[in-house]
C-alpha positions in Angstrom: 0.0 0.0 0.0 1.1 3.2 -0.3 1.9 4.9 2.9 2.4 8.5 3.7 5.5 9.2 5.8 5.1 11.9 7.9 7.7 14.1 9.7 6.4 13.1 13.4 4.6 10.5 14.5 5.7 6.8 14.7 3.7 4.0 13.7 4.1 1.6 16.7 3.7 -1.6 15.7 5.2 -4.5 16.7 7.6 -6.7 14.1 6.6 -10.3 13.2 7.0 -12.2 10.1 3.5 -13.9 9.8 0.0 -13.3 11.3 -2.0 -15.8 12.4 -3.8 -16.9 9.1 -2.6 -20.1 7.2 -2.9 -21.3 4.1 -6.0 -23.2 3.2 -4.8 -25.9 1.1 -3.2 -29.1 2.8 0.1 -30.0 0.6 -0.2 -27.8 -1.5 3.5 -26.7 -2.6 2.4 -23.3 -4.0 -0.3 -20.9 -3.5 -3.1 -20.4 -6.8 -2.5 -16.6 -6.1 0.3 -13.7 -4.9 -1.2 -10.7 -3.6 1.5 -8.0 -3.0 0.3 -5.8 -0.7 -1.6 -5.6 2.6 -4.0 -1.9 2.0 -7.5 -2.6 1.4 -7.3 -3.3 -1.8 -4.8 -6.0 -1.6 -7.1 -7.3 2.2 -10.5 -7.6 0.2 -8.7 -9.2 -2.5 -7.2 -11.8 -0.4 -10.2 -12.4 1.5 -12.5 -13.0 -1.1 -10.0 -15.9 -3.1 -9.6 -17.5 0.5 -13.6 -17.6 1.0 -13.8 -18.6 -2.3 -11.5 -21.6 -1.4 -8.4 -20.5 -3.7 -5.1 -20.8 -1.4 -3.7 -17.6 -1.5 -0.4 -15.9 0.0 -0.4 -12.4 0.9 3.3 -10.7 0.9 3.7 -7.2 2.5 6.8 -5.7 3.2 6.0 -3.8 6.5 5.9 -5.4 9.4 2.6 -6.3 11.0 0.5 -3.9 11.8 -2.2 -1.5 11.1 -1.2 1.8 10.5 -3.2 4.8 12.2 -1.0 7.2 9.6 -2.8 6.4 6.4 -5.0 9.2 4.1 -8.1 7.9 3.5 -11.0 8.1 5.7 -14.5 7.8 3.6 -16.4 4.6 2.2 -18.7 6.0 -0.4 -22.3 3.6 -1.0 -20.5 1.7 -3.7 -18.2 0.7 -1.6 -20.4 0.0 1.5 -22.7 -2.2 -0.9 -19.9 -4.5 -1.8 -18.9 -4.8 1.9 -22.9 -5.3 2.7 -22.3 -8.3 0.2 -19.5 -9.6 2.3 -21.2 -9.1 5.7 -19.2 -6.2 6.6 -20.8 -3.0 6.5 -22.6 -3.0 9.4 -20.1 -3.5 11.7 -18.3 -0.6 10.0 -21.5 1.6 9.8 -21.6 1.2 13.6 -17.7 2.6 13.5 -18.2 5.6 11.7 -20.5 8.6 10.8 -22.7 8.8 8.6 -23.1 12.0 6.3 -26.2 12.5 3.7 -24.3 15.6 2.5 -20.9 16.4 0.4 -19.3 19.3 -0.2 -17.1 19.7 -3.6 -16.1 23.4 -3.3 -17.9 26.8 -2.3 -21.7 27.0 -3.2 -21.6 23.5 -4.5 -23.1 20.8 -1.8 -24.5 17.6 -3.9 -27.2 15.5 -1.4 -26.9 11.7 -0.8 -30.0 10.6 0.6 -31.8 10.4 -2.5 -29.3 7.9 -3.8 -31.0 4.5 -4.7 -29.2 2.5 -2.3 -29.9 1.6 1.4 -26.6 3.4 2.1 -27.3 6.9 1.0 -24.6 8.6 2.7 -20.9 8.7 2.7 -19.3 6.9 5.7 -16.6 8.8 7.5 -14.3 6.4 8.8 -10.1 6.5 9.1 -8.5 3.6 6.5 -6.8 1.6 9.6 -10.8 1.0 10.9 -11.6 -0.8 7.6 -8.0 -2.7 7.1 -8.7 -4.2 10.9 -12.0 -5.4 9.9 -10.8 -7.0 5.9 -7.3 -8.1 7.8 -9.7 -10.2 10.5 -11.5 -11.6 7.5 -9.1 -12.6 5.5 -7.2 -14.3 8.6 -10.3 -16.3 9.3 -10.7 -17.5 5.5 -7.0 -18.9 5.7 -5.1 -16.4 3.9 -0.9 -17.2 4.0 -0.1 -13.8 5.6 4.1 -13.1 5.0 5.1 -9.8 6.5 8.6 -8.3 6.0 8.4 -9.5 2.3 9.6 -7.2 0.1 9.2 -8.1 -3.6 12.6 -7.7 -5.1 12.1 -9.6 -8.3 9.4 -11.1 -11.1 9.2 -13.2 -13.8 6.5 -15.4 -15.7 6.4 -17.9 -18.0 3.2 -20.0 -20.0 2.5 -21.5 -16.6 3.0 -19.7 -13.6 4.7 -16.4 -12.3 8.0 -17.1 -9.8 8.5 -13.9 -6.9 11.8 -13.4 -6.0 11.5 -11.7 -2.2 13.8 -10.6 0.7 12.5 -11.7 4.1 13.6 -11.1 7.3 16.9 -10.1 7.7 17.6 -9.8 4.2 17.3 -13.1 3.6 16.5 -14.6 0.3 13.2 -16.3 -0.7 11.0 -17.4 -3.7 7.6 -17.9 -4.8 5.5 -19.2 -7.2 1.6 -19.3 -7.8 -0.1 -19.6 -10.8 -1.0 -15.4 -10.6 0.0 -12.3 -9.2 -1.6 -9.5 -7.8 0.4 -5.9 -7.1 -1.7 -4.0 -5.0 1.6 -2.7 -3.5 1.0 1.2 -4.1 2.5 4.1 -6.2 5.3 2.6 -6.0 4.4 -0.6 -6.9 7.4 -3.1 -7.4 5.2 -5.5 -9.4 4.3 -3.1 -11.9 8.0 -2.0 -12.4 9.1 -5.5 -12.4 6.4 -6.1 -15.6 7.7 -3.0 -16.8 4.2 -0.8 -17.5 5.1 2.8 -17.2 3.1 4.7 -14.7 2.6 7.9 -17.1 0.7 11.2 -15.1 2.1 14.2 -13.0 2.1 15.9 -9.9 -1.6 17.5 -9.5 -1.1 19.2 -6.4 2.4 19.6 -4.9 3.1 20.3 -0.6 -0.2 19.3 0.7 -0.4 19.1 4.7 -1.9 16.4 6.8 -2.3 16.0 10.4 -3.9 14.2 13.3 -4.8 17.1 15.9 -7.3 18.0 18.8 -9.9 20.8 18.6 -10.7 22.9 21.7 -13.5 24.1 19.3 -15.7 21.4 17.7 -16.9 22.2 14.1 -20.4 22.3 13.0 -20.7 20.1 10.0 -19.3 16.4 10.3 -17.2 17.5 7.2 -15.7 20.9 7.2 -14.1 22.0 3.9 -13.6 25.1 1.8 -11.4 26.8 -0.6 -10.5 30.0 -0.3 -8.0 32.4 -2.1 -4.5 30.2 -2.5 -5.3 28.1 0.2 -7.9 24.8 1.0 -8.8 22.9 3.9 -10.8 20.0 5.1 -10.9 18.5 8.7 -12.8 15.5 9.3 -13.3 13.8 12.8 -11.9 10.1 14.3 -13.7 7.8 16.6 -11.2 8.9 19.1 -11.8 12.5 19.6 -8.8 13.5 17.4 -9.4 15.1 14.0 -8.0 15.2 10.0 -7.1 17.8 8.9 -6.0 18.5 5.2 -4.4 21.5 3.9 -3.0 23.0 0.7 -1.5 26.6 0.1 -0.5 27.1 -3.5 1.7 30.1 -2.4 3.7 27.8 -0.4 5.0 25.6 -3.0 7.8 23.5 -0.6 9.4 20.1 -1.2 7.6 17.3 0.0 10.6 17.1 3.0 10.8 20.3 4.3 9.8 20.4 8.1 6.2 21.1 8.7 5.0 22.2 11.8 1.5 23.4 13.5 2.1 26.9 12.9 1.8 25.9 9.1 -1.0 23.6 9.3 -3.2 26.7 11.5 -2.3 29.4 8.9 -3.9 27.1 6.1 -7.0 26.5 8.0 -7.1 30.0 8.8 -6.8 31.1 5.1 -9.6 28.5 4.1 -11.9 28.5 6.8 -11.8 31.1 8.4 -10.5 29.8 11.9 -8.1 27.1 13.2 -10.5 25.6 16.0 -7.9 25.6 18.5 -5.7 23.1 17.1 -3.3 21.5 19.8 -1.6 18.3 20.6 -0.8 16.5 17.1 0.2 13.2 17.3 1.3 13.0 13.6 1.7 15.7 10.9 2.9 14.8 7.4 4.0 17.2 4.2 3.0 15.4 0.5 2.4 15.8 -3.2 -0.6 14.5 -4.9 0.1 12.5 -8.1 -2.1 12.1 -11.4 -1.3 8.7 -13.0 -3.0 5.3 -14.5 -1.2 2.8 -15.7 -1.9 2.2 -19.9 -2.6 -1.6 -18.7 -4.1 -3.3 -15.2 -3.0 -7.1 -16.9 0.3 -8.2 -18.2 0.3 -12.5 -18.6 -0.3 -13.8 -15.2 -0.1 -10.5 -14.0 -2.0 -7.9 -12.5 -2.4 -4.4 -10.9 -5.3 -3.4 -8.8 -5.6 0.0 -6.6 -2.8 2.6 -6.1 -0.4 0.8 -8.1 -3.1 0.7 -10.9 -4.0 4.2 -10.9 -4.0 7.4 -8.2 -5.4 10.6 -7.9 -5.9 13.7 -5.8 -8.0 13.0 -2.8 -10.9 15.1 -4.3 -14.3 13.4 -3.7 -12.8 10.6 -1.8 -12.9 8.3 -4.3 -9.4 6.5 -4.1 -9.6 3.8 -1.6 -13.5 3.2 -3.0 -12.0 3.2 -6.1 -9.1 0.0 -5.5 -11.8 -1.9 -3.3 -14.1 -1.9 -6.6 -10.9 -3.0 -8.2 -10.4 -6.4 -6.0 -14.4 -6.8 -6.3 -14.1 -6.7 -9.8 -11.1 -9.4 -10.1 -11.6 -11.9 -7.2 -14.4 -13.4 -8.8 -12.7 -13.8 -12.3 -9.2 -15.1 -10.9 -11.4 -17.8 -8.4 -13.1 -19.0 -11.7 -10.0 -19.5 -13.5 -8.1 -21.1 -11.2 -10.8 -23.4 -10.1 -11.1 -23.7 -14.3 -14.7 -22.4 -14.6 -13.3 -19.1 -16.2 -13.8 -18.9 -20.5 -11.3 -17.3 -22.6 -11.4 -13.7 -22.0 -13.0 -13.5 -18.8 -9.5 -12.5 -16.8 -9.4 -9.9 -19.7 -12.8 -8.1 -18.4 -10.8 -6.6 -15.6 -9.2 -4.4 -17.7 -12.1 -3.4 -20.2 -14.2 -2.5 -16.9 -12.1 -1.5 -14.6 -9.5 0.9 -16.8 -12.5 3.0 -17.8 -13.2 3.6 -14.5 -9.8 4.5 -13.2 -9.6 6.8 -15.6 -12.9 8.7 -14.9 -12.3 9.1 -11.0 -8.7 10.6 -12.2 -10.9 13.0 -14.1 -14.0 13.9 -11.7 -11.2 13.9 -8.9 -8.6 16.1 -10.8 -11.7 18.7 -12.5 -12.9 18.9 -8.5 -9.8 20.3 -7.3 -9.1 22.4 -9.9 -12.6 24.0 -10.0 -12.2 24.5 -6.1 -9.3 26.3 -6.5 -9.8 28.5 -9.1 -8.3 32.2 -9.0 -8.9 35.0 -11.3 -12.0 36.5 -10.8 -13.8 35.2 -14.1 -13.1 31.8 -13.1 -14.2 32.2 -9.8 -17.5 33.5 -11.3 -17.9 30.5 -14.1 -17.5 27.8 -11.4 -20.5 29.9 -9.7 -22.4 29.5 -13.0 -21.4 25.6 -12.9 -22.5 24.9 -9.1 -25.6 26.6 -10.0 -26.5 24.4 -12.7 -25.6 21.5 -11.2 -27.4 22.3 -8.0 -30.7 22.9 -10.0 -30.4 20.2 -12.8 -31.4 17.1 -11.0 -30.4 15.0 -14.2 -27.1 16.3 -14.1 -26.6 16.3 -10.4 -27.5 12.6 -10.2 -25.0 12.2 -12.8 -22.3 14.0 -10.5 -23.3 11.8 -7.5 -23.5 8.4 -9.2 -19.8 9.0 -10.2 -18.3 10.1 -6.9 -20.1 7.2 -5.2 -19.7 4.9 -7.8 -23.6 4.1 -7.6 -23.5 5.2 -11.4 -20.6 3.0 -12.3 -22.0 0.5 -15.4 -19.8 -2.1 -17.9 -19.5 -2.6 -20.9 -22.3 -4.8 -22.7 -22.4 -6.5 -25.5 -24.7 -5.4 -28.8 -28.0 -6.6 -28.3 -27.9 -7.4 -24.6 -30.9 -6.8 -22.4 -30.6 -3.3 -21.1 -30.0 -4.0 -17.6 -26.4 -5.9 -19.0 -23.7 -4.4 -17.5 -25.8 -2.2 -14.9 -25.1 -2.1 -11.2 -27.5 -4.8 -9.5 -29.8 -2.6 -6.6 -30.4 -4.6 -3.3 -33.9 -5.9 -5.2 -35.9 -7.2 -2.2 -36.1 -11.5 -3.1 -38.5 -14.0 -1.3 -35.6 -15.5 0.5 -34.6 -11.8 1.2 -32.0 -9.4 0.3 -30.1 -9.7 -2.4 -26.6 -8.4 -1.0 -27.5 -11.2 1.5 -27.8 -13.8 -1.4 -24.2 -12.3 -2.5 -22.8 -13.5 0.7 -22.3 -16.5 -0.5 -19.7 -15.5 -2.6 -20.9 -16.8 -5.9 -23.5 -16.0 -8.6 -27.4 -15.2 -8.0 -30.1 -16.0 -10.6 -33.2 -14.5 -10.0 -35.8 -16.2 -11.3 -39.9 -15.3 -11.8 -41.3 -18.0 -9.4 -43.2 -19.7 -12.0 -40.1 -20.7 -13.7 -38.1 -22.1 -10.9 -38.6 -25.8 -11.7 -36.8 -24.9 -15.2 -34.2 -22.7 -14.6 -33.1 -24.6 -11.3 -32.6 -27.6 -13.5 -29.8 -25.3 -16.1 -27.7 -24.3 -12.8 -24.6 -25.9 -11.7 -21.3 -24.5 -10.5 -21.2 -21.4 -8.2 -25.1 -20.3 -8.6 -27.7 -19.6 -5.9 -31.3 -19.5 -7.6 -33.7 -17.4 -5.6 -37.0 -15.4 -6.7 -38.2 -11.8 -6.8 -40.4 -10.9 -4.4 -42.9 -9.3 -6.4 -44.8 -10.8 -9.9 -41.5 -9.2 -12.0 -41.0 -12.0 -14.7 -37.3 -11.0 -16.0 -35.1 -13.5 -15.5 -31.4 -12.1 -14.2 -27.7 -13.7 -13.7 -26.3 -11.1 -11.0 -22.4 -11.5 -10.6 -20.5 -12.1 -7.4 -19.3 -8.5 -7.5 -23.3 -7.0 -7.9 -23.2 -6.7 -11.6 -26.1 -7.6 -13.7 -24.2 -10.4 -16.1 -27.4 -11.3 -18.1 -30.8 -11.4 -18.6 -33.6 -12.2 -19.9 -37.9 -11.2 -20.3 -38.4 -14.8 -21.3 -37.0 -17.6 -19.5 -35.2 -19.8 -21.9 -32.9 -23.0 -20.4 -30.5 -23.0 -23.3 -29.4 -19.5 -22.9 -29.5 -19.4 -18.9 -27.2 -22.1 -19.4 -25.2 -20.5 -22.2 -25.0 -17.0 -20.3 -23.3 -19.1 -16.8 -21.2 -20.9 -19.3 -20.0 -17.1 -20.4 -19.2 -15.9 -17.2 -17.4 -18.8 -15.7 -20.6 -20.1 -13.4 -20.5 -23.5 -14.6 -17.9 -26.3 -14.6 -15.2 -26.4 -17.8 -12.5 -27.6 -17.9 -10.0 -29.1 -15.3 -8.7 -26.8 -12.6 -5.1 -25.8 -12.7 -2.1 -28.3 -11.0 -2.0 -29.8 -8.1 1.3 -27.4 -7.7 -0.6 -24.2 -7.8 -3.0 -25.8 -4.5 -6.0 -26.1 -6.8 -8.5 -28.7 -5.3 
């Protein structure tokens, strides 16, 4: 993952080379996957080949321990629908605060509770709270945890991809799985060792970020503005400290000049207004902000998901959201192929849905913070013009939302699909339920019109829950693992329920990989 080092503060944690997860197959000489990396991203990931029964190592080249010192601190209803579909979002809903409102920039304050979700708000929670809770997952579903592991080499071949890696100690170590996973940040070994470039820039350059108590307690949950040269956001924790983000462009300083308070209080000041009575940091941290996307998330056996995919500014919140959607999106597809359900060309979706995507938050992201911090007085007065319209155009507006929370995310479909191909999947209300709960179970859901169960049940094999709609609604629907309409269908028809499971690697194939790779 990719940490931010900050010029006080210590992390804390203790050393030790391997948690207390193992790896899930007996024998087995090598894991099915490598995932490089232990942020969220590279957590979910992990968690959701182990639950899916794939043996899976993860290598991280801290030592163990969650950080308190990471960036990210919101979980947009995208995000919290996928984690609803693993059991998780409760517990984290109960952690955080919730927030029906989001501010971009001055005079431009987009609602969330008309979202179509049962999530719709934006979650304010710190990174380390949702990395305890995946970490605890993935532990339980037998993931091979191997801390101090620092990828130092990679190659592949027709079968399998070896990892060259110094351990403890320096010493010397190798692996081999049958696929790789960088989700090892910005400065992501994996992808430099398959040699993509990471093309981009720097977007914003000496950004300030510290953990501080308030003697004066804001009035919004979120407090953020933009004013002059200089923007601020503060943002509260669990534990009475709060976040506090700063940027003055007329203080353009390397990234390692000291930082102190002083500095941090004269931003807030500039943006907000007021400083709140800052006092007592416990860490405080100076940054640039980067712009870049990698030109490909697969290369062979290889691939990228999160920051070492793609990163942005911190506009919207959208980046850890953003590499959480990522391992959603590929956990399914690398289960299916090394359990060989997958079809030619389904490991090749991640890229042709996910890439798209990346690219678009680097955009909404990198448009937000320039429109906040706009200068001369003409701008100033066309990004009025723009929050106006946006605020008063609900089309529009929806439009603006269902991209910052993902909600509005959709694939790519084939021509001639049934409109709702490609779509995100609401949390339809079944007979047996919910449909996030279905999801739980980690594998496909066909929905069914009652009167047709007999038939279609008889089609499904493989990974495949069959339930029903609640209501008399007669389409027929394949929902993927990740909450993606797959197929569907007004009229029931066996031959192409079974032909559209057969597409998306949800019924048996061919023979699953070697018995060297810990395939079962």
């Amino acid at each position: 993952m990719n940490g931010t080092q900050g010029t006080n503060g210590t992390n804390g944690t203790a050393s030790t080379n391997r948690a207390t997860g193992t790896n899930g197959a007996t024998g087995a000489a090598n894991p099915a996957v490598i995932v490089v990396g232990s942020g969220p991203t590279g957590l979910l990931l992990a968690g959701d080949l182990a639950a899916a029964g794939v043996p899976v190592t993860l290598l991280e080249k801290r030592p163990h321990g969650i950080s308190n010192l990471s960036r990210a601190l919101v979980l947009h209803a995208r995000t919290l629908e996928q984690l609803d579909a693993r059991g998780l979002a409760d517990e984290l809903e109960a952690k955080g605060k919730a927030l029906d409102r989001l501010r971009l920039f001055a005079h431009l304050e987009v609602g969330l509770d008309r979202l179509p979700s049962r999530y719709n708000h934006l979650l304010v929670l710190p990174q380390y709270e949702v990395e305890k809770v995946l970490e605890r997952r993935a532990i339980a579903a037998g993931v091979d945890f191997r801390y101090e592991s620092e990828v130092v080499g990679l190659t592949q071949d027709a079968d399998g991809v070896r990892v060259e890696v110094r351990g403890p100690g320096g010493a010397s170590g190798t692996h081999r799985a049958a696929y790789v996973v960088g989700a090892d940040g910005l400065h992501s070994p994996v992808r430099e060792a398959i040699g993509l470039p990471f093309p981009g820039k720097s977007a914003i350059r000496s950004v300030v970020l510290a953990d501080v108590k308030l003697a004066e307690k804001p009035e919004s949950v979120l407090t953020v503005n933009a004013a002059g040269d200089a923007f601020a956001f503060i943002a509260p924790f669990a534990d009475g400290y709060y976040r506090v983000i700063g940027w003055n462009r007329a203080h353009d300083v390397p990234d390692s000049e000291p930082l102190g308070l002083d500095e941090i209080k004269e931003i807030t000041r500039l943006a907000l207004g007021r400083d709140y009575g800052m006092h007592d940091a416990r860490w405080m941290s100076r940054f640039h902000s980067d712009e870049r996307q990698a030109p490909a998330y697969r290369v062979g056996r290889v691939f990228l998901a999160g920051d070492a995919a793609h990163v942005h500014t911190p506009a919207g919140g959208q980046g850890m959201n953003t590499g959480l959607q990522d391992a959603v999106n590929l956990s399914w597809k690398l289960a299916a192929a090394v359990q060989g359900r997958a079809p030619e060309g389904l490991l090749d979706t991640y890229q042709s849905e996910r890439h798209p995507i990346g690219k678009a938050v680097l955009r909404s992201s990198g448009g937000i913070v320039r429109l906040a911090m706009v200068k001369r007085p003409w701008s100033v007065a066309g990004r009025a013009v723009l929050a106006s319209f946006v605020n008063a155009v609900r089309p529009v507006r929806d439009r603006a939302v269902g991209q910052i929370t993902g909600i509005g995310h959709r694939y790519p479909a084939p021509r001639g699909a049934h409109r709702l191909t490609g779509h995100r999947a609401p949390d339809v209300a079944l007979k047996e339920g919910r449909l996030y709960e279905a999801l739980r179970e980690g594998g496909f859901v066909l929905i069914a019109p009652e009167g047709a169960a007999h038939g279609v049940s008889g089609t499904v094999t493989g990974p495949v829950a069959v339930k029903h709609w609640a209501s008399d609604r007669r389409t027929t629907v394949l929902v993927r693992p990740d909450g993606y309409v797959a197929w569907a269908a007004e009229e029931v028809d066996a031959d192409a329920v079974r032909a559209a499971l057969g597409e998306w690697g949800a019924a048996p194939r061919d023979a699953s990989l070697s018995p060297s790779f810990g395939a079962t």
